[in-house]
C-alpha positions as CSV (number, residue, x, y, z in Angstrom):
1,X,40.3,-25.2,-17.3
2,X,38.8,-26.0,-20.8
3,X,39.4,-29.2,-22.6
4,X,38.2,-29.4,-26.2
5,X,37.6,-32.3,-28.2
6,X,38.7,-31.6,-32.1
7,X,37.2,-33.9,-35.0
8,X,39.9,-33.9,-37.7
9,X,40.3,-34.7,-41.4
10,X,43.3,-35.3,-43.4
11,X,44.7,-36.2,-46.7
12,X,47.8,-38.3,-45.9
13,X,49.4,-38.7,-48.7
14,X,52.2,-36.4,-48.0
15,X,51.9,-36.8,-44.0
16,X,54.3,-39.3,-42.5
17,X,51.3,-40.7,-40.5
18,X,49.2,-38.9,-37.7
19,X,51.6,-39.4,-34.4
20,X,54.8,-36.5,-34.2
21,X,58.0,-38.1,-35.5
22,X,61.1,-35.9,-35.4
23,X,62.0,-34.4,-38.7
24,X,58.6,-36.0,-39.9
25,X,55.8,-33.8,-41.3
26,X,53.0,-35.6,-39.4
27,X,49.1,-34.7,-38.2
28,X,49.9,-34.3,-34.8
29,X,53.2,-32.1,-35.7
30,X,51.5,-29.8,-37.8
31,X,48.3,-29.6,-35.7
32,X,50.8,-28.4,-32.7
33,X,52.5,-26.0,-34.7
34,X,49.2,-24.2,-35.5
35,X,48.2,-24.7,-31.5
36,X,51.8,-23.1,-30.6
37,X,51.2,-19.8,-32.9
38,X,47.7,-19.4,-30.9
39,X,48.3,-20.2,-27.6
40,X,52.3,-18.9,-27.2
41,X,53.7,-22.3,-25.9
42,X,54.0,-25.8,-26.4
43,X,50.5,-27.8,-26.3
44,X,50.2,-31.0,-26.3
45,X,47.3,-33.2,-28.1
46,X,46.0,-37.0,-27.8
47,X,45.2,-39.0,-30.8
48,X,42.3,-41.8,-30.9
49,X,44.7,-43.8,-32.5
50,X,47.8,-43.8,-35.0
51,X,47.5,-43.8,-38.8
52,X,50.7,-44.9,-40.7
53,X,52.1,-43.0,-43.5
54,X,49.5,-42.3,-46.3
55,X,46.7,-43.0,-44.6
56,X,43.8,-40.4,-44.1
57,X,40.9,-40.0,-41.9
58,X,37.7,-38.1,-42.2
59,X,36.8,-38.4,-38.4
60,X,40.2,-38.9,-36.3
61,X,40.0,-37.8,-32.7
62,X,42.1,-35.1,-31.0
63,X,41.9,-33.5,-27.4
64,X,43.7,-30.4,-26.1
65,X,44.2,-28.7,-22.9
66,X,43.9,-24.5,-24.0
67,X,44.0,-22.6,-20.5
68,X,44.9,-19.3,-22.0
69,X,42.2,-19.9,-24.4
70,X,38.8,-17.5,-23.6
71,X,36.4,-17.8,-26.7
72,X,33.9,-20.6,-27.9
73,X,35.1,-24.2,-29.3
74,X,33.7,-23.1,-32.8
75,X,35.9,-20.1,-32.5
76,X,38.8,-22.1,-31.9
77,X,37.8,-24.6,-34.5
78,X,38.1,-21.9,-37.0
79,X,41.3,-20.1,-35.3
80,X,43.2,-23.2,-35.4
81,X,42.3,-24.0,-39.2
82,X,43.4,-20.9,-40.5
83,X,46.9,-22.0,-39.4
84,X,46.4,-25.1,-40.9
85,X,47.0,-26.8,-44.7
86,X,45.2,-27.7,-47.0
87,X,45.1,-31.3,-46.5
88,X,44.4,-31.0,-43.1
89,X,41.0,-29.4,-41.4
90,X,38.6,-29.4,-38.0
91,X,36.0,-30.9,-39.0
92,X,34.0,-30.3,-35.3
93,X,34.8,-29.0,-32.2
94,X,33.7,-29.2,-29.2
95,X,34.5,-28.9,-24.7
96,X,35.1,-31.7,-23.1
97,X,35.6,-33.6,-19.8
98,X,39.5,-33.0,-18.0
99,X,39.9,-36.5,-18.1
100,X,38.6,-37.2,-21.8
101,X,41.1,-39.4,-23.4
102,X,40.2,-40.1,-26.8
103,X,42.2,-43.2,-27.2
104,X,41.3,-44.9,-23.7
105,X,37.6,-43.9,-23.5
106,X,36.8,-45.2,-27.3
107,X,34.8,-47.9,-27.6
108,X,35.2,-48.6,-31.6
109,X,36.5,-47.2,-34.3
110,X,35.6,-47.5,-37.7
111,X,38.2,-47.8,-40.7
112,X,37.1,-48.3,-44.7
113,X,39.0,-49.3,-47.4
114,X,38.5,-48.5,-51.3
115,X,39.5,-50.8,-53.9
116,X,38.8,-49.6,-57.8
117,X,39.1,-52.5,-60.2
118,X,39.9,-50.6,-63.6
119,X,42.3,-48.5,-65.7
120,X,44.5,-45.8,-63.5
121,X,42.9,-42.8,-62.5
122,X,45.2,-40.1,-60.4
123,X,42.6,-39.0,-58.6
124,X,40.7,-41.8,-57.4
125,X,44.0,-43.6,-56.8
126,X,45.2,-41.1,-54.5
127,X,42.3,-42.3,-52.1
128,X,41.8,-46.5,-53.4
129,X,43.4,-49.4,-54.7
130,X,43.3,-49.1,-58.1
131,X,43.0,-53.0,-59.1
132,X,42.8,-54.2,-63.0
133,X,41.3,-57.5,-61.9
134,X,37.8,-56.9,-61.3
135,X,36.5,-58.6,-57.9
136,X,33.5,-60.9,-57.1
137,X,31.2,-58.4,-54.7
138,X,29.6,-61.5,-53.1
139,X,32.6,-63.4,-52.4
140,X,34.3,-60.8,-50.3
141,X,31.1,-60.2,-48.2
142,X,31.1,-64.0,-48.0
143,X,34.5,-64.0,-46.0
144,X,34.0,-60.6,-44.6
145,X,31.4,-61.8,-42.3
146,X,33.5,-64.9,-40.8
147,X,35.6,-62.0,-39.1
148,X,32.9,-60.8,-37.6
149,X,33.0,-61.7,-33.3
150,X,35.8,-62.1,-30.1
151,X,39.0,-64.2,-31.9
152,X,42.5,-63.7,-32.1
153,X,43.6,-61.6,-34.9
154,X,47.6,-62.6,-35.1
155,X,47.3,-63.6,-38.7
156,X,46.0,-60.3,-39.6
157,X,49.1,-58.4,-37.4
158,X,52.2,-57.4,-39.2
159,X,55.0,-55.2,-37.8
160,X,56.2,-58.6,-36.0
161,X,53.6,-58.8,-33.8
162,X,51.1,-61.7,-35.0
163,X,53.5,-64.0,-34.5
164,X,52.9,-67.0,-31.4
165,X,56.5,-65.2,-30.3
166,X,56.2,-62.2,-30.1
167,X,55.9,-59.3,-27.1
168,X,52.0,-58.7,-27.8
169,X,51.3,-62.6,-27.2
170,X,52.6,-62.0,-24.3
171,X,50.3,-59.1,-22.7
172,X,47.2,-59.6,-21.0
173,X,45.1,-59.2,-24.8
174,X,47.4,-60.4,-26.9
175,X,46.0,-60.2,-30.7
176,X,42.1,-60.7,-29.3
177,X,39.7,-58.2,-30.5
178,X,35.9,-58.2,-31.4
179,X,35.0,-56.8,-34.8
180,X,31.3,-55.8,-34.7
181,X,31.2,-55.2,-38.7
182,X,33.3,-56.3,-41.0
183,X,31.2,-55.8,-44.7
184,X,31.7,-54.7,-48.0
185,X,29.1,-53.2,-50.8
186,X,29.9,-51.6,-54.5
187,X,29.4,-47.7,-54.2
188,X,28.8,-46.2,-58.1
189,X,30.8,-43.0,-58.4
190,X,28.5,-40.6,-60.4
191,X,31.0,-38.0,-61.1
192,X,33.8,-36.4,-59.0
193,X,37.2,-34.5,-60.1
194,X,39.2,-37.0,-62.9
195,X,35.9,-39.3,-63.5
196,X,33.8,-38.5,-66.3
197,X,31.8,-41.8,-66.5
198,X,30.4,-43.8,-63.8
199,X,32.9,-46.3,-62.0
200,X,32.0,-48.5,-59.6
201,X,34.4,-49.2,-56.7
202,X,34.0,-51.5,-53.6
203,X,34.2,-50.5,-50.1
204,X,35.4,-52.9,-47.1
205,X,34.2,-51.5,-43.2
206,X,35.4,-53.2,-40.7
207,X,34.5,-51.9,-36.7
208,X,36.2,-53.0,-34.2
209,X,37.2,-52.1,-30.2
210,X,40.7,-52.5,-31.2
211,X,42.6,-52.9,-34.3
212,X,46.7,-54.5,-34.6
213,X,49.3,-52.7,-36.6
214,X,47.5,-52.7,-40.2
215,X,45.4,-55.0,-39.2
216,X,42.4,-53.6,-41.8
217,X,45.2,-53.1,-44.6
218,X,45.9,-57.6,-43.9
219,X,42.4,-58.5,-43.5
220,X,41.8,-56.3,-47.2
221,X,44.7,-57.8,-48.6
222,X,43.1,-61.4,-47.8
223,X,39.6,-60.3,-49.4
224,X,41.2,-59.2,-52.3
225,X,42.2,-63.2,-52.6
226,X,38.8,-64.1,-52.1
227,X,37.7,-61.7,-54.6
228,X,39.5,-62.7,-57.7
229,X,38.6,-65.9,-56.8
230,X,42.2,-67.6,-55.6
231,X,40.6,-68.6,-52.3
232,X,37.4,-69.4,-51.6
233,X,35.5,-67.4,-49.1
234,X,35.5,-69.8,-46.3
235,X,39.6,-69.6,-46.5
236,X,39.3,-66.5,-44.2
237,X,38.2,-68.4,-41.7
238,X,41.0,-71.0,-42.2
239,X,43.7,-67.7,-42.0
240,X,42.3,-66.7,-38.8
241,X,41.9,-70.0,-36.8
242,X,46.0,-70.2,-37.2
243,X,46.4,-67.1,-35.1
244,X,49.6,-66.9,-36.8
245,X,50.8,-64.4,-39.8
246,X,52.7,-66.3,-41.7
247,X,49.1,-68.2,-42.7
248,X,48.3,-64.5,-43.8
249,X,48.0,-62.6,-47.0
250,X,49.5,-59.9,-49.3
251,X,49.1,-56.4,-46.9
252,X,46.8,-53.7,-48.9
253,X,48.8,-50.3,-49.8
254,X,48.0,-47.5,-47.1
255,X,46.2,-44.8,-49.6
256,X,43.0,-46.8,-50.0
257,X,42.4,-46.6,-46.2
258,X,40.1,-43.8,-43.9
259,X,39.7,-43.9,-40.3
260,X,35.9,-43.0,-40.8
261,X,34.8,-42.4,-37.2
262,X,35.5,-42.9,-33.3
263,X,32.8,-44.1,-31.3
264,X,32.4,-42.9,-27.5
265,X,29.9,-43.3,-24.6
266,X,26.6,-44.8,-25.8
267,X,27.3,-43.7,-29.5
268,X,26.3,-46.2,-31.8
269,X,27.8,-48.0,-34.2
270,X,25.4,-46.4,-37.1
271,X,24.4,-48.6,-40.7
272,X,26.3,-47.7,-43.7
């Protein structure tokens, strides 16, 4: 009985995140509508992980079990994207183990963040922070890399959990994770839709096994401190060592964030 694994994109600015909420448009609503007009019933997907409102992804994770399907994973690849919108597409397809879950079996994921110091743009700001402070490159990587290990993340949790009271303290984990990158470097934008000049715009990655509700949007909104030079760089490692989010920071907007990629198996975590 085939299992495929589906690489997805999406634009979520007008998705109201990636898991199905009733009376939502979400990913995972509108990918099952297109999977219910091919296969005749309900199917059922499973995510790599949850994006909130606003948030896209160019490599987000899906598997489906399609009995009544007979032709190739490409096929259904393109199939299931002709019943799809615009701002959402199959990137890759592929078969896949029974017992493939893509949120269990991963062994990172990678998220990056866009922050463009400069006038308003609205184009680039539908995908980055659009910032009119510029920020210190250097200083960000500075406190970037003293989030890099094993620690507990609380000060970087919001939705009530990265406090020493709450219900996730109390599990097994708690608020540890191990971020195996967390950098930043200034990517020039030659020319796209909107820009007409150069612009230069600066790009956190953090990869991690795990990540806390928006914990990449805190640890961005911390950098951004570091960056206009309100904190120094080694005050990151002062907010983490409290393990509490009250130390915390301002929480970046959604729309500057991607989930770039899933790692599985052996896959390495690959340079920028």
């Amino acid at each position: 009985m085939p299992t495929y694994r589906l690489t997805l994109a999406y634009d979520g600015t007008c998705f109201a995140g990636s898991q199905a909420q009733p009376q939502e448009r979400t990913v995972q609503g509108v990918l099952q509508q297109a999977l219910l007009a091919i296969a005749g019933e309900p199917v059922a997907t499973i995510f790599a992980g949850r994006t909130d409102r606003g948030v896209h992804a160019a490599g987000q994770v899906a598997a489906i079990n399609l009995d009544s399907w007979r032709g190739t994973a490409n096929a259904l690849a393109r199939t299931v994207q002709s019943r799809l919108p615009s701002d959402l597409a199959v990137v890759a397809a592929g078969e896949c183990e029974r017992s493939f879950n893509p949120r269990f079996d991963a062994r990172w994921r990678e998220y990056r963040y866009w922050i463009a110091p400069g006038p308003p743009n609205p184009f680039l700001g539908r995908y980055a922070w659009i910032r009119h402070a510029a920020l210190a490159a250097e200083a960000v990587a500075a406190g970037a890399k003293l989030l890099i290990g094993t620690h507990d993340f609380a000060s970087f949790a919001s939705g009530g959990e990265g406090v020493p009271w709450s219900e996730r303290a109390r599990r097994p984990r708690g608020t540890i994770r191990t971020i195996f990158r967390c950098e930043s470097r200034e990517v020039v934008l030659e020319a796209s839709p909107g820009i007409v000049a150069p612009r230069t715009v600066l790009v956190v990655r953090v990869v991690a096994d795990g990540f806390l509700p928006r914990m990449v949007r805190n640890i961005v909104g911390a950098l951004t401190e570091v960056g206009q030079g309100r904190e120094e760089p080694e005050w990151i490692g002062q907010v983490l060592a409290a393990a509490d989010r009250r130390a915390g920071s301002v929480v970046a907007p959604p729309h500057g964030l991607t989930l770039w990629r899933v790692g599985y198996g052996d896959e390495p975590v690959e340079d920028w």
